[in-house]
ZATORMI-551244 format. One record per residue (C-alpha): chain; y, x, z. Coordinates in steps of 0.05 Angstrom, whole numbers, plus 5000, padded with zeros to 4 digits. Example, Ala and Ser with C-alpha at 12.3 -4.5 7.8 and 13.67 -1.06 7.14 Angstrom:
// residues 2
- A;4910;5246;5156
- A;4979;5273;5143
// end
This chain:
// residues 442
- A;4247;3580;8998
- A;4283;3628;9039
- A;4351;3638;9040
- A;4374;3690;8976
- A;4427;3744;8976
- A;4474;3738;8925
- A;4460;3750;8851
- A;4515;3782;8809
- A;4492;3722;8752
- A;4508;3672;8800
- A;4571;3631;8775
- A;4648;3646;8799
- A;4686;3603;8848
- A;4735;3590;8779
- A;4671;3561;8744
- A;4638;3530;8796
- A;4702;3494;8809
- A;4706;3477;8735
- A;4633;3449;8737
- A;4649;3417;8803
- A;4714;3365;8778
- A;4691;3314;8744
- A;4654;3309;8813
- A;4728;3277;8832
- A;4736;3217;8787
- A;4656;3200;8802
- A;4670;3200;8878
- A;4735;3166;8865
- A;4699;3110;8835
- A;4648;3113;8889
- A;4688;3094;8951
- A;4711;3021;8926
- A;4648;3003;8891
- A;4609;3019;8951
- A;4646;3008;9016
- A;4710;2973;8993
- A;4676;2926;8946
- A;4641;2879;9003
- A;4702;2874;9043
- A;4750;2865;8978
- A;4710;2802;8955
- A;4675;2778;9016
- A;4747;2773;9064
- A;4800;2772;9012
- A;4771;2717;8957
- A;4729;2689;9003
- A;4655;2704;8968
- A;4592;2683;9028
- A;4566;2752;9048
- A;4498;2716;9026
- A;4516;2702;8962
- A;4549;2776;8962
- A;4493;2808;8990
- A;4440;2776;8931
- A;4496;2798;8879
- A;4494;2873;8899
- A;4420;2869;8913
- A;4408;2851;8837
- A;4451;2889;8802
- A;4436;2945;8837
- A;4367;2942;8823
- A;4376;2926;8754
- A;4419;2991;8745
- A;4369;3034;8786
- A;4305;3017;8738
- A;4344;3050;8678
- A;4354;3111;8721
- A;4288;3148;8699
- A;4310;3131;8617
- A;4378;3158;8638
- A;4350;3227;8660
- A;4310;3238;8596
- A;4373;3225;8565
- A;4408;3271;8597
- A;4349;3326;8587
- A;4358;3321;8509
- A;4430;3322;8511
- A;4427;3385;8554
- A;4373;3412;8506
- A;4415;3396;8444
- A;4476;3431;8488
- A;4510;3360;8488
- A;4515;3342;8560
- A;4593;3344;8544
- A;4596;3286;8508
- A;4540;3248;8537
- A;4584;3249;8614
- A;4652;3239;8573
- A;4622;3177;8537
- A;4592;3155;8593
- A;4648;3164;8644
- A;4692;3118;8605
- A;4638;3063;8599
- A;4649;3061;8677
- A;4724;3064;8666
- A;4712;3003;8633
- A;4669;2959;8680
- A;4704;2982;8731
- A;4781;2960;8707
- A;4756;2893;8694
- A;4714;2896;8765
- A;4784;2910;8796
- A;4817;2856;8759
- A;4761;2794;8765
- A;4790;2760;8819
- A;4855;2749;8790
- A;4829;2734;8715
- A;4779;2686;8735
- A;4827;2650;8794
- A;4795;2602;8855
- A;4777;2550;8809
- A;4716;2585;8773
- A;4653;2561;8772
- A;4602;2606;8821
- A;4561;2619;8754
- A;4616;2644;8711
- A;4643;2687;8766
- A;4573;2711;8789
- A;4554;2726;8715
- A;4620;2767;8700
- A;4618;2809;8766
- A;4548;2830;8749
- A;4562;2849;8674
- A;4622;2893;8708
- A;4584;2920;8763
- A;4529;2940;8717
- A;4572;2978;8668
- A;4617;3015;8725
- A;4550;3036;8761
- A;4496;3053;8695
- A;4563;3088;8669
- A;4568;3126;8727
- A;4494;3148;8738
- A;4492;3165;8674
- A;4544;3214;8675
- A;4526;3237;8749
- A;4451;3259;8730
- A;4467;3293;8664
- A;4521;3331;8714
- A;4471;3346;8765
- A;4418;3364;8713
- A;4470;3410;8694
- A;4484;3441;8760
- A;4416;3447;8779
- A;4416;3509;8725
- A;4469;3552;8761
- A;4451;3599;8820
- A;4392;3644;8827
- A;4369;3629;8896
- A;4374;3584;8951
- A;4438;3606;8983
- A;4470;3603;8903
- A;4442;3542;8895
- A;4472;3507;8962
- A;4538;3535;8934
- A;4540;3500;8867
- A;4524;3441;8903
- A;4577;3455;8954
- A;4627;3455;8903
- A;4606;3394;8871
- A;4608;3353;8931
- A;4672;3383;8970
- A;4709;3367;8895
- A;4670;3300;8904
- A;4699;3292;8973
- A;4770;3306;8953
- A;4759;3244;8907
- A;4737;3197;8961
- A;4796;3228;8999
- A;4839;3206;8943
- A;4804;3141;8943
- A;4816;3123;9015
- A;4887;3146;9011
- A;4895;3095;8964
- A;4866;3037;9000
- A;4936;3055;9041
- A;4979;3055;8976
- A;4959;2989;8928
- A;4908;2948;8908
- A;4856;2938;8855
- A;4906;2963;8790
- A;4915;3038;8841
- A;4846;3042;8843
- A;4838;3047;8768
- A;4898;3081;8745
- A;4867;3133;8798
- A;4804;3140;8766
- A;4830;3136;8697
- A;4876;3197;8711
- A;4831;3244;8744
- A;4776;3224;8696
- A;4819;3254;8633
- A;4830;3309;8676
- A;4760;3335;8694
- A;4727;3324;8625
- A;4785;3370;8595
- A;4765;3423;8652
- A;4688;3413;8642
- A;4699;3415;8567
- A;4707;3493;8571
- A;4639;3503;8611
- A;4578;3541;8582
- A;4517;3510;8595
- A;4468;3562;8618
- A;4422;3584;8559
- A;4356;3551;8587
- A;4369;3498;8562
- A;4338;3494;8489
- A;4288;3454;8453
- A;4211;3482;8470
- A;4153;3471;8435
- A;4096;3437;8461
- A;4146;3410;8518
- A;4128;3347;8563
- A;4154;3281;8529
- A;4159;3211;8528
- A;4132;3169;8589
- A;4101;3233;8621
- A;4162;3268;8629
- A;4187;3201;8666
- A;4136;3212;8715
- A;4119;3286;8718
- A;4154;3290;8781
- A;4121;3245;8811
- A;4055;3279;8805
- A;4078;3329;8857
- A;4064;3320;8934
- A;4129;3370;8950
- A;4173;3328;8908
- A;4147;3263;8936
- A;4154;3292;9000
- A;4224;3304;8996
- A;4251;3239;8965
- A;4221;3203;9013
- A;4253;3239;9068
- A;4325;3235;9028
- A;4316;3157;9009
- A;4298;3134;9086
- A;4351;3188;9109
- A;4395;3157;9051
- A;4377;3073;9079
- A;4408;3105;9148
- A;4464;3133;9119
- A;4482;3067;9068
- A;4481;3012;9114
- A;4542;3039;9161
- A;4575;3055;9100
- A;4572;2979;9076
- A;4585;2953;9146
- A;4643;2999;9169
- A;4710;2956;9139
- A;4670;2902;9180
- A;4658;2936;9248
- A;4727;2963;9246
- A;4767;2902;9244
- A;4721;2863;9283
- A;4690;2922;9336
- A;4742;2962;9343
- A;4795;2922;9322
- A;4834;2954;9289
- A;4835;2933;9210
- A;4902;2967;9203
- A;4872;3045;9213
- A;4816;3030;9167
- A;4847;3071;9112
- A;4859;3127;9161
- A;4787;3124;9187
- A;4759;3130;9122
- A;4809;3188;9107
- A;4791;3217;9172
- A;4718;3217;9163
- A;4719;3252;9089
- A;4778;3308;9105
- A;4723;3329;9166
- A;4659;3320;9122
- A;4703;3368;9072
- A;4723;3414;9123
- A;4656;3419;9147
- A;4619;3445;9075
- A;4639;3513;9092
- A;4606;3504;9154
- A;4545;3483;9126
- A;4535;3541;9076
- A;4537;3584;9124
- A;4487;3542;9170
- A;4444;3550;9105
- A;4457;3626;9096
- A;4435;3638;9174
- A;4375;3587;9177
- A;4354;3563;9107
- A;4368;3497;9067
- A;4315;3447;9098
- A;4326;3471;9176
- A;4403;3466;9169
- A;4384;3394;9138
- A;4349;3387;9206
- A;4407;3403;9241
- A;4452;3356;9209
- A;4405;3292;9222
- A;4406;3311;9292
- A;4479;3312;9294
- A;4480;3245;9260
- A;4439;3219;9300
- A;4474;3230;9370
- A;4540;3210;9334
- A;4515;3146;9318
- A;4479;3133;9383
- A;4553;3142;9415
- A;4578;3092;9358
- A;4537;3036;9399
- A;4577;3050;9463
- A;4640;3043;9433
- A;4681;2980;9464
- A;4726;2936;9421
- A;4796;2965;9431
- A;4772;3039;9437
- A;4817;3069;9380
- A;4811;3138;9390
- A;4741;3139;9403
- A;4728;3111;9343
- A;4769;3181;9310
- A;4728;3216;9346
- A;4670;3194;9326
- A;4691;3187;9258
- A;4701;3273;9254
- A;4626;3280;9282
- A;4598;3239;9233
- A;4639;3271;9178
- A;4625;3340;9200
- A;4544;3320;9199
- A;4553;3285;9124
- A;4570;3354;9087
- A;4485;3379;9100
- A;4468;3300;9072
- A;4508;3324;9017
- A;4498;3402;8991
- A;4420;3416;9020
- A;4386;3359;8991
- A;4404;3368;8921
- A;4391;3443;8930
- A;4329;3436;8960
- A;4310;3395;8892
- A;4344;3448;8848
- A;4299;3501;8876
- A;4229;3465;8882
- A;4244;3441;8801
- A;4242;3513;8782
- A;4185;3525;8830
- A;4153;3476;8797
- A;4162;3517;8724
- A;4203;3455;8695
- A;4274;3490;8702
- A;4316;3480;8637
- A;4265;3431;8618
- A;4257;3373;8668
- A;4317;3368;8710
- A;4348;3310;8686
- A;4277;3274;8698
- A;4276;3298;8770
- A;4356;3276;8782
- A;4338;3212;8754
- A;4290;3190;8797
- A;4333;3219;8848
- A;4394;3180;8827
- A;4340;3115;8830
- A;4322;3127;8892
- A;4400;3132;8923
- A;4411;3065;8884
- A;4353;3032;8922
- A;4376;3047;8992
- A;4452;3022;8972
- A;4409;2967;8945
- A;4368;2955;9008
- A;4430;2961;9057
- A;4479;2913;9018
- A;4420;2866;8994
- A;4381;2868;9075
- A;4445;2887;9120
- A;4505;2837;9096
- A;4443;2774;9088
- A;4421;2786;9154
- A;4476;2797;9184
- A;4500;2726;9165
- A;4427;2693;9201
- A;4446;2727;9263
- A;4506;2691;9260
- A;4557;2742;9245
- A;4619;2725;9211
- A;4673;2768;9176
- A;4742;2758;9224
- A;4702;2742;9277
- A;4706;2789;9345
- A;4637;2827;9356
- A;4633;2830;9427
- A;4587;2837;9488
- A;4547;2894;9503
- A;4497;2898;9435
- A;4520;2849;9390
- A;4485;2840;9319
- A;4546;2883;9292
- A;4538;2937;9336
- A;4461;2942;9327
- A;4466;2945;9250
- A;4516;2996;9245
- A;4501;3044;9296
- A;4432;3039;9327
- A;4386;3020;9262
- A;4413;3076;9226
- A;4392;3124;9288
- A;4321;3106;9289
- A;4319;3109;9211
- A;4358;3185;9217
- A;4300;3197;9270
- A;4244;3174;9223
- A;4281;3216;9170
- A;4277;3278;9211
- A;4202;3274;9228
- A;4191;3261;9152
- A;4224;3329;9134
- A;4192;3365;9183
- A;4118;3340;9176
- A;4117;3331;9099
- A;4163;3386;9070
- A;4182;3443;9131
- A;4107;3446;9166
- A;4071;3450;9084
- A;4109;3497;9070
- A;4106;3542;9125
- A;4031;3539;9131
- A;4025;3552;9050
- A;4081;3572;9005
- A;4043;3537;8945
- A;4057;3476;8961
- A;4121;3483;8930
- A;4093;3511;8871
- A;4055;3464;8818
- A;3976;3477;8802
- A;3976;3529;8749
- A;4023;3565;8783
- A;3980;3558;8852
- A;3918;3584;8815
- A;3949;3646;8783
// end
């Protein structure tokens, strides 16, 4: 998978941006579900990060096993040219859970029962995230179509997440405006907005019924059956643990690290405008070197960002910004190559316009698991160390510092050798590997 030149079929900045915004409203959602959520319950109403941490874990998991069912879904809806209404109906099943997510703590009240209130936050949860997968596979599915090489591809997905980015943006902007009720008129809004600007959108014409195609439980697994694809998402869901567990731990190591709680919008906002600043960047890293050595690139950068993140001292504002840019300028090849590493071995593979929603399912279960593993292992052990939210972390290497900064670096490291020994060395010493058996033996 070298990089391509450009193909004259390969879709217009207008389309791709058309595709690319319902991105928004998705990554809207994102930010308080999965960084803002901890802190919102666990600080402001008081929930034990134990109890927290179990909560997430669950429901999390729960969500992820319907992942696979979710991407067949979305590969009959594509083939039936319906992924239109399967993202709009599912989009507003996340509106839902996630409006009455936003508005628990002040329905329910102090006085709840921890049964009633643990029972409702999962049924909301659920919804907001199976909602959201739902609609985010069928969309990548979707995507995964466009472009004719690998440099096309990247593109597509560069749109997609630089859109997705301006949501977060939005998102932490309005951590600094209002509460819960801004957080949903916010995704409500931009939600009616991208499904009217998706709603014009061809889908490309691969996608059709075919006889004699792969069905059922099968198609579930068929991706499975492939040592590149393996390969790959299991250098994207240990590169994905490192990235996850700073992400739940950074409202927490800013107000009691740094110490400053009040910049914690700004952070947030600072990190995302430099991780969108830096997609351009990255496609042309990926035009110059190739998708999988510019991935390289960017765990190496993440990793030396977050090995300065454990040196930080409490008080050291501006360091923190600093460090806040790096890490947001390394996030954008987490974000575009991945995905367009997948889009391209999928049609290697012969299963384009077929299988994709398959693939992003499993691909969508595997990011659930590693939010899963570093809300439902992080927050939990984080509490037996002793740790507690308000509390100053200082000292040299306290248990703060060593889960937010330094256990993500060796997992980035791991992550690194994993996508150079199973996908980069393969592939160099024989191009097959990316290609399935029939297609090997021709």
């Amino acid at each position: 998978m070298n990089p391509s030149p450009e193909d004259p079929r390969d879709p217009s900045p207008a389309l791709l941006a058309r595709y690319g915004a319902v991105q928004f409203p998705l990554n809207f959602v994102a930010l308080p579900l999965y960084v803002f959520l901890p802190a919102y319950y666990g600080t402001r109403h008081g929930l034990p990060l134990g109890l927290l941490g179990v909560l997430l874990l669950g429901t999390r998991l729960a969500d992820a096993l319907v992942d696979p069912a979710l991407g067949r879904l979305a590969d009959r809806m594509l083939a039936r040219r319906r992924a239109w209404e399967l993202i709009a109906a599912a989009s507003l099943v996340s509106l839902a859970g996630f409006a009455v997510l936003m508005a628990l703590p002040d329905w329910l009240g102090r006085g709840v029962g921890t049964a009633a209130f643990a029972g409702a936050f999962v049924a909301a949860l659920w919804l907001a995230q199976a909602g959201g997968t739902a609609a985010g596979v069928a969309h990548q599915a979707w995507g995964a179509a466009l472009g004719q090489g690998e440099t096309a591809r990247a593109r597509v997905f560069a749109w997609r997440e630089a859109l997705g980015l301006g949501g977060v943006l939005a998102a932490a902007a309005a951590t600094q405006a209002g509460g819960a009720s801004v957080f949903t008129l916010g995704f409500a809004l931009s939600l009616g907005l991208a499904l009217a600007l998706l709603r014009g959108v061809e889908l490309p014409s691969q996608f059709a019924p075919r006889p004699g195609a792969i069905a059922g439980l099968r198609a579930v697994v068929e991706p499975l059956r492939h040592p590149a694809f393996r390969s790959l998402l299991a250098t994207y869901v240990t590169s994905g643990v490192a990235a996850s567990i700073p992400a739940t731990l950074v409202l927490f190591f800013v107000r009691d690290r740094i110490g400053a709680p009040q910049w914690a919008g700004a952070y947030l906002l600072l990190y995302f405008a430099a991780a969108a600043a830096g997609v351009p960047l990255w496609l042309r890293v990926v035009r110059r070197l190739g998708a999988a050595p510019s991935w390289l690139v960017g765990i190496g950068l993440t990793v030396c960002s977050f090995a300065w993140a454990a040196g930080l001292q409490p008080g050291q504002r501006l360091g923190y910004a600093a460090l806040c840019v790096a890490c947001g300028l390394a996030l954008g090849s987490d974000l575009i190559v991945p995905p367009a590493l997948l889009a391209g071995l999928i049609r290697s593979l012969g299963h384009g316009g077929r299988l994709e929603g398959a693939y992003f399912g499993l691909w969508s279960l595997a990011a659930k698991f590693t939010l899963a593993l570093a809300a439902g292992l992080a927050l939990p052990l984080l509490s037996v160390l002793g740790y507690r939210p308000g509390t100053p972390a200082t000292g040299a290497l306290p248990a703060l510092v060593v889960a937010y900064a330094l256990l993500p670096c060796a997992l980035k490291l791991l992550s690194g050798w994993m996508l150079w020994q199973g996908w980069m060395r393969p592939a160099a010493r024989d191009p097959a590997f990316l290609l399935d058996s029939t297609r090997r033996n021709a």
